[in-house]
Rosetta silent file (secondary structure, phi, psi, omega in degrees, C-alpha in Angstrom):
SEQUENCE: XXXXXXXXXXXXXXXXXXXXXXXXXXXXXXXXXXXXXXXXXXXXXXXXXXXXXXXXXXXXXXXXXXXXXXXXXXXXXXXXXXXXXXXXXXXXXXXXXXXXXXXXXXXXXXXXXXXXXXXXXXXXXXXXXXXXXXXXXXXXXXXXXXXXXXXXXXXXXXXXXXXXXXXXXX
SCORE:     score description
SCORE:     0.000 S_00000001
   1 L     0.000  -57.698  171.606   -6.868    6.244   -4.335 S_00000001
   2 H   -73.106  -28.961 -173.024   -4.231    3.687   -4.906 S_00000001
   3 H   -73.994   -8.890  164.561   -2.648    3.549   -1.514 S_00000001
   4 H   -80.690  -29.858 -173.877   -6.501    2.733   -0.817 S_00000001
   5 H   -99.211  -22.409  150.614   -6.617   -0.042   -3.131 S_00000001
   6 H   -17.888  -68.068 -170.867   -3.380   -1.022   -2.439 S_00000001
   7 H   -65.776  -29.307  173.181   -4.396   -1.154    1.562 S_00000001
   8 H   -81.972  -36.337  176.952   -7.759   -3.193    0.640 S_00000001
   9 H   -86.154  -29.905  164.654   -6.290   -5.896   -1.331 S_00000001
  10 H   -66.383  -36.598 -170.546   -3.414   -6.476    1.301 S_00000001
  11 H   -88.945  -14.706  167.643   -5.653   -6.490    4.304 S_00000001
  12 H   -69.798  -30.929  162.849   -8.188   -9.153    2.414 S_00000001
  13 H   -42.181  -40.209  176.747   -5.314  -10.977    1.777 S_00000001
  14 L    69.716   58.392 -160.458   -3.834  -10.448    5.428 S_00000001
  15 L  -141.807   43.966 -166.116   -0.739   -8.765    3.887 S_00000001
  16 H   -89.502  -56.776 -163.511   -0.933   -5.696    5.485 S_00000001
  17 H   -66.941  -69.352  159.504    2.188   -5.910    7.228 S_00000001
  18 H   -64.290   -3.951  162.394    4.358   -7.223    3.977 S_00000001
  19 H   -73.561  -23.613  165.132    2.793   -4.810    1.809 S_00000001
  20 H   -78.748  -41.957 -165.392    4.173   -2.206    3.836 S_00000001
  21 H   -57.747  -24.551 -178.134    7.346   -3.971    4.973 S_00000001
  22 H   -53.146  -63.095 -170.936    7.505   -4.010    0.394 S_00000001
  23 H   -47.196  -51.157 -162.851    6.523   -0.211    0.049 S_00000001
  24 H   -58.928  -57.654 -146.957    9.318    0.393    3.199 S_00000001
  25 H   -73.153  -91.633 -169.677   12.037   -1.658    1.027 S_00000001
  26 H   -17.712  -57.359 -172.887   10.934    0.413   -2.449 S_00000001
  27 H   -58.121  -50.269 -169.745   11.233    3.641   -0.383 S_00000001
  28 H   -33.293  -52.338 -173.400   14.386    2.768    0.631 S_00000001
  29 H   -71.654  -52.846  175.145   15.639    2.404   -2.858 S_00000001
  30 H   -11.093  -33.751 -153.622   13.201    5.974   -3.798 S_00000001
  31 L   -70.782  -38.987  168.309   16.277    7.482   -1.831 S_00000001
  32 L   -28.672  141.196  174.166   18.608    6.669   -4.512 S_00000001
  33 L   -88.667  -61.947 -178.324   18.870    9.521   -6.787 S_00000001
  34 H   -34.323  -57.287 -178.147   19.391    6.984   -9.995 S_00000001
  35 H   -64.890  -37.438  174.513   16.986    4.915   -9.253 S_00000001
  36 H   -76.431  -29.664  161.203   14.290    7.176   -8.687 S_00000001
  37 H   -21.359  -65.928 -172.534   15.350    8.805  -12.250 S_00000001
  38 H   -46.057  -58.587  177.385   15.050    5.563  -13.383 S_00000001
  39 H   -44.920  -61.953 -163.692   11.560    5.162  -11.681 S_00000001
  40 H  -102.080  -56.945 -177.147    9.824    8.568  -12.622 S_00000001
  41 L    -6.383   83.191 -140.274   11.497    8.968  -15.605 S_00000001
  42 L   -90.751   25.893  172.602    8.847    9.768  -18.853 S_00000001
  43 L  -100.507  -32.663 -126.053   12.119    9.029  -21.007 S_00000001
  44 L  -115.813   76.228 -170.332   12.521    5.873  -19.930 S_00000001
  45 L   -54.351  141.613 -168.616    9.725    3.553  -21.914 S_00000001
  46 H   -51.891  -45.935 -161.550    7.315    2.041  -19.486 S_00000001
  47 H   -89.109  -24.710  173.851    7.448   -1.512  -20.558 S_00000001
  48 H   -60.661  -42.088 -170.034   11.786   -1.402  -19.954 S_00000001
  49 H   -81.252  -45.666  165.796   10.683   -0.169  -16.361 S_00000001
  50 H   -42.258  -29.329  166.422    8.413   -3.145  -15.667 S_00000001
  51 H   -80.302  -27.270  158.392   11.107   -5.324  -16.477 S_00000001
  52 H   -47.247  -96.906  179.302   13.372   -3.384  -14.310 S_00000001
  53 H   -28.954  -45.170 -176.376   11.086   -3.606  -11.421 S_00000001
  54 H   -69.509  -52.865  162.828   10.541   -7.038  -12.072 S_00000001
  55 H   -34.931  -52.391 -158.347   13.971   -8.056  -11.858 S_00000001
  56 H   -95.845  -32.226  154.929   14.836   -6.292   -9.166 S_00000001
  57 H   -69.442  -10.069 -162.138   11.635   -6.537   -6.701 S_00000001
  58 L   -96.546  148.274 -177.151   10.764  -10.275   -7.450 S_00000001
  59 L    76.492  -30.525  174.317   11.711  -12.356   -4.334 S_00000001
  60 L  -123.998   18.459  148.703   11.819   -9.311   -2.252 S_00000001
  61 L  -139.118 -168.722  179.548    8.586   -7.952   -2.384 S_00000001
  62 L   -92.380 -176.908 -137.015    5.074   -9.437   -2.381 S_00000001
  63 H   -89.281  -18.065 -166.867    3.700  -10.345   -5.438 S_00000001
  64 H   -54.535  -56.636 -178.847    0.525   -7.882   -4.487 S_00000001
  65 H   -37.312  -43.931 -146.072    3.475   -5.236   -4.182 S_00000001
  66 H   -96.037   -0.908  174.751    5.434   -5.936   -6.981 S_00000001
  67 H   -67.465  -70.186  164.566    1.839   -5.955   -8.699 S_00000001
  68 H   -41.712  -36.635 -159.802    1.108   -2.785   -7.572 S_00000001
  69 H   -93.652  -23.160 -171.403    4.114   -0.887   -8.304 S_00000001
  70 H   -53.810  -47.605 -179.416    3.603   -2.630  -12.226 S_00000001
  71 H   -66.340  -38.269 -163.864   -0.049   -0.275  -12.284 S_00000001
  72 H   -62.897  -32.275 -155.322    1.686    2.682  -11.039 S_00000001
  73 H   -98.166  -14.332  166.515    4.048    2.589  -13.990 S_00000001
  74 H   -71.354  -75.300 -162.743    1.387    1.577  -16.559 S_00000001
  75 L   -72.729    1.201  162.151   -0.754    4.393  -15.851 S_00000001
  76 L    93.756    4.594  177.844    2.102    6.717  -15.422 S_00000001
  77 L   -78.252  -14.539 -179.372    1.977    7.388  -11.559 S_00000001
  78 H   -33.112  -40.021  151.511    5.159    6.881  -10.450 S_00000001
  79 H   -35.790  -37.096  176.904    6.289   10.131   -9.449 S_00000001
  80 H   -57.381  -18.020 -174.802    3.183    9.685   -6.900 S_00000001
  81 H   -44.970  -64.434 -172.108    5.012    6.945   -5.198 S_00000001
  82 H   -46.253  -25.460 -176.449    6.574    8.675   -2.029 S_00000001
  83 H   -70.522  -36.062 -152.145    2.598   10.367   -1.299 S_00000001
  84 H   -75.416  -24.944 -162.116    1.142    7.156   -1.916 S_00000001
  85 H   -76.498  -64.476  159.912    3.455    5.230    0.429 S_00000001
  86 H   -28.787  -53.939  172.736    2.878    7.963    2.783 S_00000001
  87 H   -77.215  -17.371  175.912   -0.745    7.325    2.592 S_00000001
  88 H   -73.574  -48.468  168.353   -0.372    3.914    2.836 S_00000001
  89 H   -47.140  -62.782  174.903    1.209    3.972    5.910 S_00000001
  90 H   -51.298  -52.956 -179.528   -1.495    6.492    7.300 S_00000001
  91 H   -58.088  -40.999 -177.692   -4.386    3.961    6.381 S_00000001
  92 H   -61.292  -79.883  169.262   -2.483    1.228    8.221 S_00000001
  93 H    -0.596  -70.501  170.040   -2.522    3.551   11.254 S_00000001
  94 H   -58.545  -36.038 -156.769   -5.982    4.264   11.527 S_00000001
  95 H   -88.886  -23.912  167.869   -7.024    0.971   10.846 S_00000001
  96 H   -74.614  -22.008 -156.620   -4.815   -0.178   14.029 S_00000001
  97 L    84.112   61.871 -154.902   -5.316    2.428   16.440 S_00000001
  98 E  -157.817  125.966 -174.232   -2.250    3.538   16.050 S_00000001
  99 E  -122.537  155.037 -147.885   -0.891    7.795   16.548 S_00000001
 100 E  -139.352  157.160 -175.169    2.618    8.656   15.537 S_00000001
 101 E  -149.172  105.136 -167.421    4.088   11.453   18.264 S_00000001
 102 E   -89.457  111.575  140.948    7.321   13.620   17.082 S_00000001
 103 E  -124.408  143.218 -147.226    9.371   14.658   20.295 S_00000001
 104 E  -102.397  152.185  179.275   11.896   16.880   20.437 S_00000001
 105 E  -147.535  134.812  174.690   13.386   17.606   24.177 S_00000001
 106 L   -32.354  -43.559 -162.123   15.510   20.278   25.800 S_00000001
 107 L  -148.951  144.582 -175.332   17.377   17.916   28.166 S_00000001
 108 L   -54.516  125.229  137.283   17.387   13.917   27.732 S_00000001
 109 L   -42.508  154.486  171.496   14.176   11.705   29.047 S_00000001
 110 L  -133.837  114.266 -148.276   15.093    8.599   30.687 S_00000001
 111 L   -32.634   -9.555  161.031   13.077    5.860   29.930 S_00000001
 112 L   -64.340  -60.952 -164.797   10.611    6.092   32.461 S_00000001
 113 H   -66.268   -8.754  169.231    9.805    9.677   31.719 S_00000001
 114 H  -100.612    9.546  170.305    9.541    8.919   27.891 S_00000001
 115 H   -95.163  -56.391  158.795    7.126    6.125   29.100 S_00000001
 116 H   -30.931  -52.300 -131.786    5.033    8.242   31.102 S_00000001
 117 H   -94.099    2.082  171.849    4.738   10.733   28.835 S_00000001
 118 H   -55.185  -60.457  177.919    3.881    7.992   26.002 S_00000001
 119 H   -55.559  -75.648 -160.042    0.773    6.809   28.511 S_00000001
 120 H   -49.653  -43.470 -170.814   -0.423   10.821   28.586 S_00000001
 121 H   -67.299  -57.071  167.179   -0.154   11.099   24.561 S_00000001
 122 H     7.051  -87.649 -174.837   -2.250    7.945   24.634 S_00000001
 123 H   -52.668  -19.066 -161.041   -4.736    8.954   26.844 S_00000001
 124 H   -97.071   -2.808  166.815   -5.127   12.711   24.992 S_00000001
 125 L  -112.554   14.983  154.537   -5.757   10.475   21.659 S_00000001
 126 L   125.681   -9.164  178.903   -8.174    8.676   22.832 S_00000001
 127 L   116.473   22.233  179.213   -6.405    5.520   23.940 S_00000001
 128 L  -101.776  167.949 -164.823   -4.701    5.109   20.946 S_00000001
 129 E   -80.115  147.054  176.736   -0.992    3.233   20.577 S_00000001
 130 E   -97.548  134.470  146.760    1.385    5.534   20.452 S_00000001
 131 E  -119.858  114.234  175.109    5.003    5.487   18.285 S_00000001
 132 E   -92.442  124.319  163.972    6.905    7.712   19.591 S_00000001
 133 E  -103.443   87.867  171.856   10.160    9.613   17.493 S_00000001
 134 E   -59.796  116.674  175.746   12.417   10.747   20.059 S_00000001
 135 E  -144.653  169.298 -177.630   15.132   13.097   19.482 S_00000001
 136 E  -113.916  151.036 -152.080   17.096   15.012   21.657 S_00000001
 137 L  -138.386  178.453  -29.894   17.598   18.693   20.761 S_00000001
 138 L    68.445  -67.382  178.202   19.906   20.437   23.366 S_00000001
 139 L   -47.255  -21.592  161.486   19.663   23.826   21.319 S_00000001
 140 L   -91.881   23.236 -140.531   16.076   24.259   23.183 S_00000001
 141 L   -23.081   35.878 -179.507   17.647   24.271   26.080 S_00000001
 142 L   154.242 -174.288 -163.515   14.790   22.435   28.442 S_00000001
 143 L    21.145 -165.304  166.038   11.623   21.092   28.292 S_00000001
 144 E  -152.068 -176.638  168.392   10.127   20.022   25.150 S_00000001
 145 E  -119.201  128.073  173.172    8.016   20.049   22.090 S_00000001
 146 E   -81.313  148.515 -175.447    5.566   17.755   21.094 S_00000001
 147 E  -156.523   99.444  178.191    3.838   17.090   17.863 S_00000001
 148 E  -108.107  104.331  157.227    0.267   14.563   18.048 S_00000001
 149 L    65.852 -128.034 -178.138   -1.163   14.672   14.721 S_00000001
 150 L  -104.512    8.116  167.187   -2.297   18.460   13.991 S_00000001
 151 E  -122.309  152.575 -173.502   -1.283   19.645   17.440 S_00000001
 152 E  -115.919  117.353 -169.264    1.648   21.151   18.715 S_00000001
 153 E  -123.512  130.720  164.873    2.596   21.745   22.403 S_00000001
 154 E  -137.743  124.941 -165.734    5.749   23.297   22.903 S_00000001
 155 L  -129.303   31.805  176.118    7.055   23.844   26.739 S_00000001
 156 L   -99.517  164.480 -173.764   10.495   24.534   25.893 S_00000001
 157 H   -61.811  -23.828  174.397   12.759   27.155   27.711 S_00000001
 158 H   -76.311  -40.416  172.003   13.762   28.525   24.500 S_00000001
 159 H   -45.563  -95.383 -170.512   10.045   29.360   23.311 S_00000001
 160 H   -24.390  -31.544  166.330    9.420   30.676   26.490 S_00000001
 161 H   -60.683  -46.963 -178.655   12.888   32.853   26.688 S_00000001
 162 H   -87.093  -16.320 -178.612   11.325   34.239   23.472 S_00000001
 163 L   -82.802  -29.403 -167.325    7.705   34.780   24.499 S_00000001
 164 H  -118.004  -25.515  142.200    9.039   37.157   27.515 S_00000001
 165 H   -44.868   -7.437 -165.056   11.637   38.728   25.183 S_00000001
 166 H  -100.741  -34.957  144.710    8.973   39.839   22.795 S_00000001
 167 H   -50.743  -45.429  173.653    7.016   41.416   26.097 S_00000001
 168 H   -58.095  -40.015 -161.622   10.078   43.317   27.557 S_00000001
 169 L   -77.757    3.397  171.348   10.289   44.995   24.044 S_00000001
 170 L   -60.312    0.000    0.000    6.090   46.449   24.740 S_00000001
């Protein structure tokens, strides 16, 4: 609900893109252990933390943002930030065309082959842009596993190694 009304008053605005780059910057700071204390905190009186925020967010986020984060902390949501951020980010997605693709691989890609296989996740969402998180895992020792959304393809040699140990033992 807020990371929707968030996402509607930045894109009438045509803020989409600094309300996230804002949200990105907050999360950064979320990471903080102090700060998020600070943040979440129901010890903390409400109206100290607006003044907080304001200090510290003015000039470096937009005002919709630094707006935004003021309602969270009036109505007491703050702990909700990291979901909402989360969700914000997911509404921007959709609303772009845009699929996020977590792969992990046995043996290194070389930029062709992590371009190809960019064009196939594409095509198997429908034509949507792909961002791809690349990592390289070694410890699966070949092929890889993929993660589109709510599916999971995994072609690695270690899966497989375990799928025909768990048959010898019939």
């Amino acid at each position: 609900m807020y990371a929707v009304a968030l996402y509607e008053t930045a894109r009438d605005k045509g803020k989409i893109g600094e309300a996230h780059q804002g949200l990105q910057t907050i999360y950064g700071a979320w990471q903080d252990k102090a700060f998020r204390d600070f943040f979440t905190s129901p010890r903390v009186p409400r109206d100290t933390k607006i003044k907080g925020m304001d200090a510290a967010l003015k000039g470096h986020v937009t005002e919709e943002v630094l707006n935004f984060v003021k309602v969270l902390i009036q109505k007491g949501r703050e702990p909700q930030f990291d979901n909402i951020v989360e969700a914000f980010g997911m509404y921007r997605d959709q609303a772009e065309n845009r699929v996020h693709a977590w792969v992990e691989a046995g043996s290194p890609f070389n930029e062709a082959e992590k371009d190809a296989l960019k064009e196939r996740l594409s095509a198997a969402s429908g034509g949507k842009e792909v961002i791809m998180h690349y990592e390289d895992k070694p410890d699966l020792l070949g092929g890889a596993r993929v993660r589109l959304g709510d599916k999971l393809m995994d072609n690695t040699l270690r899966t497989r190694l375990n799928h025909l140990a768990i048959a010898l033992e019939k």
